[in-house]
Backbone as ProteinMPNN parsed JSONL, in Angstrom:
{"seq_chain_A": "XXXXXXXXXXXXXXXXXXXXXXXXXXXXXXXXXXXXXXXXXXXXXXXXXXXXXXXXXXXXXXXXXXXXXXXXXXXXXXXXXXXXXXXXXXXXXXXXXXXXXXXXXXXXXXXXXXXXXXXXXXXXXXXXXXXXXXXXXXXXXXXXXXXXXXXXXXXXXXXXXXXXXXXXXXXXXXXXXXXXXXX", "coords_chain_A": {"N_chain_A": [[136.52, -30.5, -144.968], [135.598, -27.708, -144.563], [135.872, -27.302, -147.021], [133.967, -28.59, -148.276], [130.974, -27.559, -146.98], [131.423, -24.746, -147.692], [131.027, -25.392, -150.216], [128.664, -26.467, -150.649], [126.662, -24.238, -149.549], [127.779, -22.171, -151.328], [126.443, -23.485, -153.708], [123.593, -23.254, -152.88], [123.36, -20.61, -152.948], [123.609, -20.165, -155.372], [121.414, -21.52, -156.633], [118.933, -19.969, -156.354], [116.168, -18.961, -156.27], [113.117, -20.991, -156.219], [112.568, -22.856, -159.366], [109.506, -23.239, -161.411], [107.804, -26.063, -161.491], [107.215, -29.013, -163.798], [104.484, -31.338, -164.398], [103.103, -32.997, -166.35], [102.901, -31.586, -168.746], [102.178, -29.317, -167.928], [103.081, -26.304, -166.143], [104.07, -25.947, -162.579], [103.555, -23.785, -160.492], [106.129, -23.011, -157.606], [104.636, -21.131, -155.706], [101.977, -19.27, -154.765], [99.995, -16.546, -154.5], [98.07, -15.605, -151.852], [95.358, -14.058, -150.825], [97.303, -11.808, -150.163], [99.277, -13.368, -148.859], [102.104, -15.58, -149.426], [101.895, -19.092, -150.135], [103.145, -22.356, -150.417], [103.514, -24.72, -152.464], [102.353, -27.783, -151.308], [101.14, -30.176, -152.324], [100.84, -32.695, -154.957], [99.063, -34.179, -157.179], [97.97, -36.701, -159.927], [94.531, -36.992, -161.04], [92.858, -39.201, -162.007], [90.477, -41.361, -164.066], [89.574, -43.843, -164.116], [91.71, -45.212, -167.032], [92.189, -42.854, -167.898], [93.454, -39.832, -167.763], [92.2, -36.847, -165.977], [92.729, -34.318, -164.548], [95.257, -32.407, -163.041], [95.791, -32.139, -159.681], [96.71, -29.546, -157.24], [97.884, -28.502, -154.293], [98.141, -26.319, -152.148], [99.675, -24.394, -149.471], [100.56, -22.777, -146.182], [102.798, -23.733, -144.76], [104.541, -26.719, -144.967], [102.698, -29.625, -144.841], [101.829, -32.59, -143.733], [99.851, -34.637, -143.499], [96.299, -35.385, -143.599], [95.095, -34.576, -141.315], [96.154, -32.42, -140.38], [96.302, -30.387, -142.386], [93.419, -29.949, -142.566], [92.789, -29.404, -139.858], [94.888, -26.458, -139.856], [94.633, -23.218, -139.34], [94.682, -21.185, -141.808], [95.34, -19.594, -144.933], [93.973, -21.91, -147.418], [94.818, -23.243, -151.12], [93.206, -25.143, -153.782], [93.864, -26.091, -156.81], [92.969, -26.93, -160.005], [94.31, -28.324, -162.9], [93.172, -28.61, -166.048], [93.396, -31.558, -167.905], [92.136, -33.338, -169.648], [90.664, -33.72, -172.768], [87.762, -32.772, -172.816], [85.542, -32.093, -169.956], [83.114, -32.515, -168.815], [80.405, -30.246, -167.387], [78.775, -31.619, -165.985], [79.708, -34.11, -165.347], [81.716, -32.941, -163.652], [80.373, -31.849, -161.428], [78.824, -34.022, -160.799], [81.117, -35.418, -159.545], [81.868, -33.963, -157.736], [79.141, -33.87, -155.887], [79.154, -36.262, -155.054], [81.486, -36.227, -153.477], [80.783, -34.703, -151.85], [79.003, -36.389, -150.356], [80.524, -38.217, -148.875], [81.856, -36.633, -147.251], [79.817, -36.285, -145.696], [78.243, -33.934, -146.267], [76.53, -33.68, -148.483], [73.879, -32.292, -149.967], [73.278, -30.348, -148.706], [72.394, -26.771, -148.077], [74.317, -25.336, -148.557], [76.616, -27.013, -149.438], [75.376, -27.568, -152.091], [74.857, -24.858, -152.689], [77.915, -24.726, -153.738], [78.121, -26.35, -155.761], [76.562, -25.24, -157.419], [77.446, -22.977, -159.133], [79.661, -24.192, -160.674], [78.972, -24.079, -163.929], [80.201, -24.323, -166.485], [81.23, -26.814, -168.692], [84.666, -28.021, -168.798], [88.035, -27.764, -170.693], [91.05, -29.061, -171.778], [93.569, -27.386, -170.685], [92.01, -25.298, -169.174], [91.721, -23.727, -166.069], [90.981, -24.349, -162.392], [90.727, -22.532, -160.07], [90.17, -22.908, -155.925], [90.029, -20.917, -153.628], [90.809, -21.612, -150.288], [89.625, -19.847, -147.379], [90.877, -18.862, -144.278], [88.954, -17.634, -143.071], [86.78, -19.093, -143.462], [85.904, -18.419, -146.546], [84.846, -19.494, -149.337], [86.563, -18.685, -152.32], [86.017, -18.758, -155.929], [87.885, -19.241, -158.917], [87.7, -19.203, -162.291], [89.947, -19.738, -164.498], [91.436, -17.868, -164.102], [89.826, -15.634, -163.486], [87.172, -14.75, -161.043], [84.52, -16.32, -159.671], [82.336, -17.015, -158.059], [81.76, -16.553, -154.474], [81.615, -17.812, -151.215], [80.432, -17.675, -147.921], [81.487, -19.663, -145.406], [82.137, -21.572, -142.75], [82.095, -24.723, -142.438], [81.814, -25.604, -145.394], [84.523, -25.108, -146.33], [85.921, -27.164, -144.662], [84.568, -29.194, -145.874], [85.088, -28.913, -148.457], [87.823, -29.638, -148.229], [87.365, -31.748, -147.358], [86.468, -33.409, -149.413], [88.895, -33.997, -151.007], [90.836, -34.819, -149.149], [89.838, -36.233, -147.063], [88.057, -38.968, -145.039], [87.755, -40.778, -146.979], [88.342, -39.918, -150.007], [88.328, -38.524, -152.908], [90.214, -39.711, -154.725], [92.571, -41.865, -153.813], [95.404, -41.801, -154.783], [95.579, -39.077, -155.863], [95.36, -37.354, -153.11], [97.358, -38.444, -151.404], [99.598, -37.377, -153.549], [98.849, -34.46, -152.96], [99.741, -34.404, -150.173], [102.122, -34.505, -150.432], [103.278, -37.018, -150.564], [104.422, -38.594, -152.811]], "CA_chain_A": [[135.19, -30.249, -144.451], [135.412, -25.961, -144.933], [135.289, -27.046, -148.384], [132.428, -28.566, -148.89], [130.632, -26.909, -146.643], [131.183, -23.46, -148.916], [130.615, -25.444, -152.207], [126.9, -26.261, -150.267], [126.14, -22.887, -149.533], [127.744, -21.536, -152.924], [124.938, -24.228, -154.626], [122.16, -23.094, -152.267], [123.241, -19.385, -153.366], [123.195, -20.318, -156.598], [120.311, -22.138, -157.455], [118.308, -18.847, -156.262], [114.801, -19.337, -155.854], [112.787, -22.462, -156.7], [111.839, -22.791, -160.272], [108.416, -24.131, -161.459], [107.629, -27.772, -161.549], [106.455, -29.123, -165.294], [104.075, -32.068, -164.537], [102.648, -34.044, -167.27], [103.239, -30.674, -169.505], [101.664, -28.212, -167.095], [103.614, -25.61, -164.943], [103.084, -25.946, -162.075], [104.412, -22.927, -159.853], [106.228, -23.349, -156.705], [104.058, -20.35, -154.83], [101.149, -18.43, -154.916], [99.808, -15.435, -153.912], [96.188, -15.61, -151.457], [94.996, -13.297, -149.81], [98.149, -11.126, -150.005], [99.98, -14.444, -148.14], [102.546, -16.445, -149.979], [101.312, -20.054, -150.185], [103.655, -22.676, -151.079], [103.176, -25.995, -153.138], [102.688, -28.694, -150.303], [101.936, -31.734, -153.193], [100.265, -32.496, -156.408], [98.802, -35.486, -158.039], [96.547, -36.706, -161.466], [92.979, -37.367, -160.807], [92.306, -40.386, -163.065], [88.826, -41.747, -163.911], [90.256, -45.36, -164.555], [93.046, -44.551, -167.519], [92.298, -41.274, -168.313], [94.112, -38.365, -166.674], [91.558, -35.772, -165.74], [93.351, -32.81, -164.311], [96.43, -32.366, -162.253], [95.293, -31.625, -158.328], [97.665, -28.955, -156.366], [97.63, -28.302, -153.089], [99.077, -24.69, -151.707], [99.588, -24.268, -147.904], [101.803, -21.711, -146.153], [104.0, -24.484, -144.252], [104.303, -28.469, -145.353], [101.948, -30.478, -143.968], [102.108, -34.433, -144.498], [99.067, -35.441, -142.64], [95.395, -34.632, -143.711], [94.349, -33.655, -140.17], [97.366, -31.174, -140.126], [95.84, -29.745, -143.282], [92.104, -29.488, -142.028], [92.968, -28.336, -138.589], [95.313, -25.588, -140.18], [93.847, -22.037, -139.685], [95.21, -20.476, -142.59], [93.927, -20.068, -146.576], [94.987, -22.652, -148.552], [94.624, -23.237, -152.354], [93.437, -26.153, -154.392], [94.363, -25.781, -158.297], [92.93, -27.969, -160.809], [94.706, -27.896, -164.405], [93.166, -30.066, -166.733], [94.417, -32.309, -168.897], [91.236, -34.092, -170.772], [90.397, -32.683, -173.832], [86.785, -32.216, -172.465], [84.938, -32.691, -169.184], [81.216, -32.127, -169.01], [79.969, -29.835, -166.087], [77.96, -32.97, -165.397], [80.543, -34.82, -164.365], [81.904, -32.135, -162.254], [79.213, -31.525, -160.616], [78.239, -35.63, -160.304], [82.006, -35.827, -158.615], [81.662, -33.124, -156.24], [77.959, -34.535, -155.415], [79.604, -37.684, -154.814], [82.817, -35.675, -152.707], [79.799, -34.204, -150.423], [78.395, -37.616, -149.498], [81.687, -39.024, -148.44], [81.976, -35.645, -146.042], [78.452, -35.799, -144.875], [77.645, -32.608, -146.418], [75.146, -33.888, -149.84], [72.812, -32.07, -150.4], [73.219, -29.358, -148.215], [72.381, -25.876, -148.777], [75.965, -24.652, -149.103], [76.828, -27.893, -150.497], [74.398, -27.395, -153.548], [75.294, -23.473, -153.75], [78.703, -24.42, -154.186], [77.904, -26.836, -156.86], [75.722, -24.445, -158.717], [78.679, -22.323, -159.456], [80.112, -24.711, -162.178], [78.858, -23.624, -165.228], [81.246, -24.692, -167.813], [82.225, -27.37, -169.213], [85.717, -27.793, -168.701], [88.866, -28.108, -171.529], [92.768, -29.054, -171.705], [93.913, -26.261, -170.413], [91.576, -25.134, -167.874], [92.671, -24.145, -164.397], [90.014, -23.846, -161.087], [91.298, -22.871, -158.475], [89.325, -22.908, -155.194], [90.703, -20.549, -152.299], [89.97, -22.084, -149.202], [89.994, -19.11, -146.418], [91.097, -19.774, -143.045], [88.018, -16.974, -142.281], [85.543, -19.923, -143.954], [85.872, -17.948, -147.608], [85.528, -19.849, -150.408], [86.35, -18.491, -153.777], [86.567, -19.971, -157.251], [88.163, -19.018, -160.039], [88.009, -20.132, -163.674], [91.047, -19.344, -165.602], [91.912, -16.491, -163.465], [88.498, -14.939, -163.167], [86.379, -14.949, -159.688], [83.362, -16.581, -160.952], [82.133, -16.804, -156.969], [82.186, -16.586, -153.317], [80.465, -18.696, -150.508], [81.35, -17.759, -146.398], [81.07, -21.116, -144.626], [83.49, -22.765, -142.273], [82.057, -26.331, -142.781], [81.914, -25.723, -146.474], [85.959, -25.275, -146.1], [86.226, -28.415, -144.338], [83.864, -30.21, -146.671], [85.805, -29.223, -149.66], [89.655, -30.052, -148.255], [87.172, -33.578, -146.762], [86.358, -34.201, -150.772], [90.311, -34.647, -151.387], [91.984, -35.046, -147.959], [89.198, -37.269, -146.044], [88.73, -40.664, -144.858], [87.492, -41.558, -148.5], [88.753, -39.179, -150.983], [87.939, -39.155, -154.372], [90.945, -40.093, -155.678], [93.315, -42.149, -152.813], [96.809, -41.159, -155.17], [95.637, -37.898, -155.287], [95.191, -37.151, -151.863], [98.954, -38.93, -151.7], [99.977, -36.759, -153.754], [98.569, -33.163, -152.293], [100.038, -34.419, -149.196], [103.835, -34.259, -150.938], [103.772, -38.506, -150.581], [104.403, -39.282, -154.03]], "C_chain_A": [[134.747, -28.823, -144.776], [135.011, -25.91, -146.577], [134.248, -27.216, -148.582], [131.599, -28.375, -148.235], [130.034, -25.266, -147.415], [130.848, -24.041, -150.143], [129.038, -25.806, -151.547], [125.983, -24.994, -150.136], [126.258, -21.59, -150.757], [126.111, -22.079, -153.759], [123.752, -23.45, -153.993], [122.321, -21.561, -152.748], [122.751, -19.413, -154.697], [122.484, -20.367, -157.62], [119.117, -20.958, -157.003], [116.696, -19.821, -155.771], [113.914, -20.575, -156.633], [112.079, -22.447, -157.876], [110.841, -24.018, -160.25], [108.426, -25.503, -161.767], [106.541, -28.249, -163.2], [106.059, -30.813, -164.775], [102.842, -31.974, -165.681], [102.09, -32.392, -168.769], [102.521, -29.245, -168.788], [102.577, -27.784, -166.125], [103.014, -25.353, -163.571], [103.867, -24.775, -160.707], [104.548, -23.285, -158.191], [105.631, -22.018, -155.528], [103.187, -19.834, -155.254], [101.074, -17.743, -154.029], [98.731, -15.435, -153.141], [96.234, -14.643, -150.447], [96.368, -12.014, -149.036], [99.333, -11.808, -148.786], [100.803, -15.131, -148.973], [102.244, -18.11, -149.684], [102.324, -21.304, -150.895], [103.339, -24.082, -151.294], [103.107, -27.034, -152.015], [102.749, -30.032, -151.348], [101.183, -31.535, -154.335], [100.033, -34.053, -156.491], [97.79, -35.236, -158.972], [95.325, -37.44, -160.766], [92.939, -38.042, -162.272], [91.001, -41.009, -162.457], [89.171, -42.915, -164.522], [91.217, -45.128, -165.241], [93.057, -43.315, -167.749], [92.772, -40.305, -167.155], [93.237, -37.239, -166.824], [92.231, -34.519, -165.614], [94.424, -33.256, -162.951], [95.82, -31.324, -160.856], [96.372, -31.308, -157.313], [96.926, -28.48, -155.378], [98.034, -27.549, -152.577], [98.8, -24.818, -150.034], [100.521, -22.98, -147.526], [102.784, -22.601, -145.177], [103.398, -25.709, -144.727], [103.602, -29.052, -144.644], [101.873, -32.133, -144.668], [101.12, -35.409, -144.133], [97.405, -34.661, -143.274], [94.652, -33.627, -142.358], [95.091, -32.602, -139.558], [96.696, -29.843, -140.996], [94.139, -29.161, -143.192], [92.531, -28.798, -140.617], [93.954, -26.605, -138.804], [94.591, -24.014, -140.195], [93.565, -21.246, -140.895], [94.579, -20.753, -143.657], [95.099, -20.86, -146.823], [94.391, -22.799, -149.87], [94.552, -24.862, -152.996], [93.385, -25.99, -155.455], [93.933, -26.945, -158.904], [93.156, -27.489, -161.88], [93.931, -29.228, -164.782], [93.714, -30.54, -167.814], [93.335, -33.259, -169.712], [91.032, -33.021, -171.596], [88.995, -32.083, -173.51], [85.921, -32.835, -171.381], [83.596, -32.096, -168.904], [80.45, -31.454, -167.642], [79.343, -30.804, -165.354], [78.836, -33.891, -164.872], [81.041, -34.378, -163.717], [81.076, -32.614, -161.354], [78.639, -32.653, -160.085], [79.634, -35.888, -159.263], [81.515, -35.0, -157.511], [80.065, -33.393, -155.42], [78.517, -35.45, -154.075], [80.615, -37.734, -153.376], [81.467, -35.875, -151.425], [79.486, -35.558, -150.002], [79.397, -38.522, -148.704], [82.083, -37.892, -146.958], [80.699, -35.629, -145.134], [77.803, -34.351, -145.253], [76.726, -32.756, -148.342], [74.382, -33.641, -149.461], [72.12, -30.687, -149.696], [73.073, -28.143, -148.696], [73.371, -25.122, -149.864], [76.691, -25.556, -150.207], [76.367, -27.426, -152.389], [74.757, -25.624, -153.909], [76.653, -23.793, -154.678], [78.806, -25.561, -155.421], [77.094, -26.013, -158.156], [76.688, -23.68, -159.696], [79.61, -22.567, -160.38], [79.39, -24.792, -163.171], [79.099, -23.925, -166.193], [81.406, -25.952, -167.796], [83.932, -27.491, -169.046], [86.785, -28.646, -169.871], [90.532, -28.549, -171.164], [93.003, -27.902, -171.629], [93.861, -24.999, -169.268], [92.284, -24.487, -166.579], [91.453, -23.342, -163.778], [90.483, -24.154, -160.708], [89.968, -22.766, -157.008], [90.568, -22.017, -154.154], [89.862, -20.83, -151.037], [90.691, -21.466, -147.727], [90.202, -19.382, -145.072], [89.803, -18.912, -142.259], [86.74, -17.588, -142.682], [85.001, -19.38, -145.344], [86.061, -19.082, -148.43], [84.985, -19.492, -151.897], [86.944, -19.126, -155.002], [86.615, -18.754, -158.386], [88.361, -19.877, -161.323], [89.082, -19.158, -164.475], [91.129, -18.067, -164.944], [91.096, -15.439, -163.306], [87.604, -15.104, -162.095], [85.411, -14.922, -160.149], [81.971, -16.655, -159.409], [82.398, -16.728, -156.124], [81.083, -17.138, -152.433], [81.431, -18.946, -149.146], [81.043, -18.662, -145.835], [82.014, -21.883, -144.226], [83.506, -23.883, -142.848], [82.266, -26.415, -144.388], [83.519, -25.728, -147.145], [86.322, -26.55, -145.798], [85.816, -29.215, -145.271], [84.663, -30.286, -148.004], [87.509, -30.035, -149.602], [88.75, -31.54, -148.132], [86.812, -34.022, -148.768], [88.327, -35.712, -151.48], [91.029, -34.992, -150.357], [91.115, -36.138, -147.037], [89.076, -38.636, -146.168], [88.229, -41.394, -146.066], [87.091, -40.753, -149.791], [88.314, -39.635, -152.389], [88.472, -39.61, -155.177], [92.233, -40.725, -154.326], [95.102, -41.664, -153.277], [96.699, -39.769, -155.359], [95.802, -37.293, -154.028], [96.65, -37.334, -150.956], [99.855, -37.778, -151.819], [100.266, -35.136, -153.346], [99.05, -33.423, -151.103], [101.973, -34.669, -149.024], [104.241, -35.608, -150.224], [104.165, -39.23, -151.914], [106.025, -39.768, -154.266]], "O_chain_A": [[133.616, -28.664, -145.235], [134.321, -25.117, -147.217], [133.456, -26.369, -148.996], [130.738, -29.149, -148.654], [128.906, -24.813, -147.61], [130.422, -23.361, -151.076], [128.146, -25.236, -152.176], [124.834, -24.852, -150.554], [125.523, -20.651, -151.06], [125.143, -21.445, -154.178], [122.919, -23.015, -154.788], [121.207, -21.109, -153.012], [121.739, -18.85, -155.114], [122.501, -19.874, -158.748], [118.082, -21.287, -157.582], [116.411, -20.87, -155.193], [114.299, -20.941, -157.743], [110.915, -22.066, -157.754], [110.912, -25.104, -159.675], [109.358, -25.916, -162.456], [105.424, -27.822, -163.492], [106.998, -31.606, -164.698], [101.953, -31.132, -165.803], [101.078, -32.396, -169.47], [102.486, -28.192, -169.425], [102.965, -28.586, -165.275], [101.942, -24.802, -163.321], [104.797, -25.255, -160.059], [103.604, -23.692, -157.514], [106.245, -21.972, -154.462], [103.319, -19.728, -156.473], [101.666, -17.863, -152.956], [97.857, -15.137, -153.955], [96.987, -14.504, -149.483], [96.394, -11.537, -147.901], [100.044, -11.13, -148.044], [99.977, -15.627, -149.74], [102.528, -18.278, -148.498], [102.293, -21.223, -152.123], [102.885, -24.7, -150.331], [104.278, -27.195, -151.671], [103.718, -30.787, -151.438], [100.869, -30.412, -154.729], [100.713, -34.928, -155.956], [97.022, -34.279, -159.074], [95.414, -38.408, -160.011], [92.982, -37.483, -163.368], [90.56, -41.168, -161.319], [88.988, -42.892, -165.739], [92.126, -44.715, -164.521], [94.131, -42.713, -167.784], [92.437, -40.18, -165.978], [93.445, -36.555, -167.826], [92.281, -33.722, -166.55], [94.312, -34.187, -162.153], [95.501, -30.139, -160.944], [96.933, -32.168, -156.635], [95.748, -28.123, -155.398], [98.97, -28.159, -152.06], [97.785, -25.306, -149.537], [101.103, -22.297, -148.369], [103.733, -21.917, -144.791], [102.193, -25.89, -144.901], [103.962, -28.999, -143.468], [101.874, -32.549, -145.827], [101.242, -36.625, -144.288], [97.377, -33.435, -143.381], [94.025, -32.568, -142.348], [94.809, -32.007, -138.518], [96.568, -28.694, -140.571], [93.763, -28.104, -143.699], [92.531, -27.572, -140.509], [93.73, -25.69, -138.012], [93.976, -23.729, -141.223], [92.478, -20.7, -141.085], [93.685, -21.586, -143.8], [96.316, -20.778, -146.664], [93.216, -22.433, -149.849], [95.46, -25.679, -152.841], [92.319, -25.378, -155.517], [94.388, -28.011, -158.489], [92.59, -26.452, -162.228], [93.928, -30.345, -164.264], [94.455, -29.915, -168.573], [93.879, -34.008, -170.523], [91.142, -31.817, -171.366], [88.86, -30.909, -173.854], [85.488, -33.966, -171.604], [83.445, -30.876, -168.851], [79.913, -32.249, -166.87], [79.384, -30.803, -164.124], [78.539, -34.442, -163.812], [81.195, -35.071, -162.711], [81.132, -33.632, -160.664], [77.984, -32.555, -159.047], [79.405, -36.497, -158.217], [80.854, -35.388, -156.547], [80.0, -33.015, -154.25], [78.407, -35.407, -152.85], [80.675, -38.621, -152.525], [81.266, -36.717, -150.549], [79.955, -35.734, -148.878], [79.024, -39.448, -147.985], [82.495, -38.311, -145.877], [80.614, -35.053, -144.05], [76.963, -33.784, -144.554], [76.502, -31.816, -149.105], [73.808, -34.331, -148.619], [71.039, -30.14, -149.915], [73.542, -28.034, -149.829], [73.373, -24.666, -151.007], [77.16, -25.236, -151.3], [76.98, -27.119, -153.411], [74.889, -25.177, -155.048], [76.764, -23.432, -155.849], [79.861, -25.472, -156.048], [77.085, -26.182, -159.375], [76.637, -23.819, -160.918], [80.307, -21.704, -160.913], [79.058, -25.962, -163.357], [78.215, -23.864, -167.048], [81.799, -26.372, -166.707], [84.344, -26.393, -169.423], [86.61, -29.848, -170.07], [91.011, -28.177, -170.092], [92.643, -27.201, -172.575], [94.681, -24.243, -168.749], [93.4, -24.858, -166.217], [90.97, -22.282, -164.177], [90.929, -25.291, -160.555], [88.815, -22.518, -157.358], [91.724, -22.405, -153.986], [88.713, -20.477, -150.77], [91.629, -21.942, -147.087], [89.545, -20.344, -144.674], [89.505, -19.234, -141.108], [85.683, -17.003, -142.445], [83.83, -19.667, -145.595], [87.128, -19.695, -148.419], [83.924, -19.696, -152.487], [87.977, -19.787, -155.113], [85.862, -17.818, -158.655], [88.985, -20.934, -161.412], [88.884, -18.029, -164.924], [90.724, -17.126, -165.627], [91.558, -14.34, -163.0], [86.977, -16.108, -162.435], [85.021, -14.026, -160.897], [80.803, -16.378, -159.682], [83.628, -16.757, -156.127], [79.889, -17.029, -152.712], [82.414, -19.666, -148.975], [79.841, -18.557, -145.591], [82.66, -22.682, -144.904], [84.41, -24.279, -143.584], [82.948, -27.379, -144.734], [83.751, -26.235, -148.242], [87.041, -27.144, -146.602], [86.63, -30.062, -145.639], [84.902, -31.34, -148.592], [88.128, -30.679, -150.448], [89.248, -32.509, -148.704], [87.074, -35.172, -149.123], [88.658, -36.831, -151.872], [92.063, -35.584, -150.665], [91.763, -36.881, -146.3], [89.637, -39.38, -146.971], [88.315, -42.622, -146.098], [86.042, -40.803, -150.434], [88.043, -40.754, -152.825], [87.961, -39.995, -156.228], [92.864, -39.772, -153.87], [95.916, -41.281, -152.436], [97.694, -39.116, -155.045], [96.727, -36.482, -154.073], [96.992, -36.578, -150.047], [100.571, -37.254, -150.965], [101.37, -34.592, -153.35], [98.827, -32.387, -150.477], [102.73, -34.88, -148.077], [105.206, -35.636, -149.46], [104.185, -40.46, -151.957], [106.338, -40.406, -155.271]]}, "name": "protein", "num_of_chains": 1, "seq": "XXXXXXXXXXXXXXXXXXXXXXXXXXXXXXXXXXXXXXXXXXXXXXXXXXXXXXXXXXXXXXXXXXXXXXXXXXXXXXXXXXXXXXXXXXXXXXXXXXXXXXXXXXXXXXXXXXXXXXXXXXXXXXXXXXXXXXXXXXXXXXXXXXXXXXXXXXXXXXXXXXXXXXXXXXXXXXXXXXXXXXX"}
């Protein structure tokens, strides 16, 4: 029993800190940094538009949560990461999903709603990555490819974005799975 006991705690010495996760050829790191908080991976899944794989949807928290109303009631920032993985997605279809997100939250067409749709710009490529930081002080900022492209203070607009992917009719039901580390 003393033995393997020490060969468990040798391994757990061992294996040091948790290297990154390579889904569907994207790294996908097991922490981030927000708000000068460590944030760690709670789940991940592909956002498919029938066969096509859109972009790979991470979910950052600072403890596991397995429940969406764990993850909305949560005070704290959390992070949603989209890598993509089509060769090209058309701000228009952004911008027609997240439309689409808001009406499923009750928040289409709203002021905040519609600012924070204005804010996509681009086109988006293979390669891509928006992240959204979603502040536990009702901050939310977006980055494209590691650039802060805006900011927009609004509790509900926090809720409305985790209710696009975490609510009672998500935009993607295996995503939502997935960001909730059920896969």
């Amino acid at each position: 029993m003393m033995k393997m006991l020490m060969a468990l705690i040798l391994t757990i010495v061992l294996a040091g800190p948790a290297a990154a996760l390579e889904v569907a050829g994207v790294r996908l790191e097991p922490t981030v940094t927000v708000n000068n908080h460590p944030l760690r991976l709670n789940g991940y899944g592909i956002r498919k538009k029938f066969w096509i794989k859109v972009y790979i949807g991470s979910l950052y928290t600072d403890k596991a949560m397995s429940t969406a109303e764990s993850v909305m009631a949560d005070p704290g920032d959390k992070l949603i990461r989209m890598n993509f993985l089509y060769r090209k997605v058309d701000r228009d279809k952004i911008t027609e999903a997240f439309n689409e997100g808001f009406k499923n939250t009750g928040m289409a067409g709203t002021d905040v709603a519609n600012k924070f749709i204005a804010k996509f710009k681009n086109d988006f490529v293979r390669g891509d990555t928006v992240d959204l930081v979603l502040g536990g002080d009702g901050t939310v900022i977006y980055k494209y490819n590691g650039r802060i492209i805006g900011e927009i203070n609004s509790k509900p607009l926090v809720k409305g974005v985790l209710g696009i992917y975490l609510g009672a009719a998500p935009a993607d039901e295996d995503l939502k799975k997935g960001m909730l580390g059920k896969i």
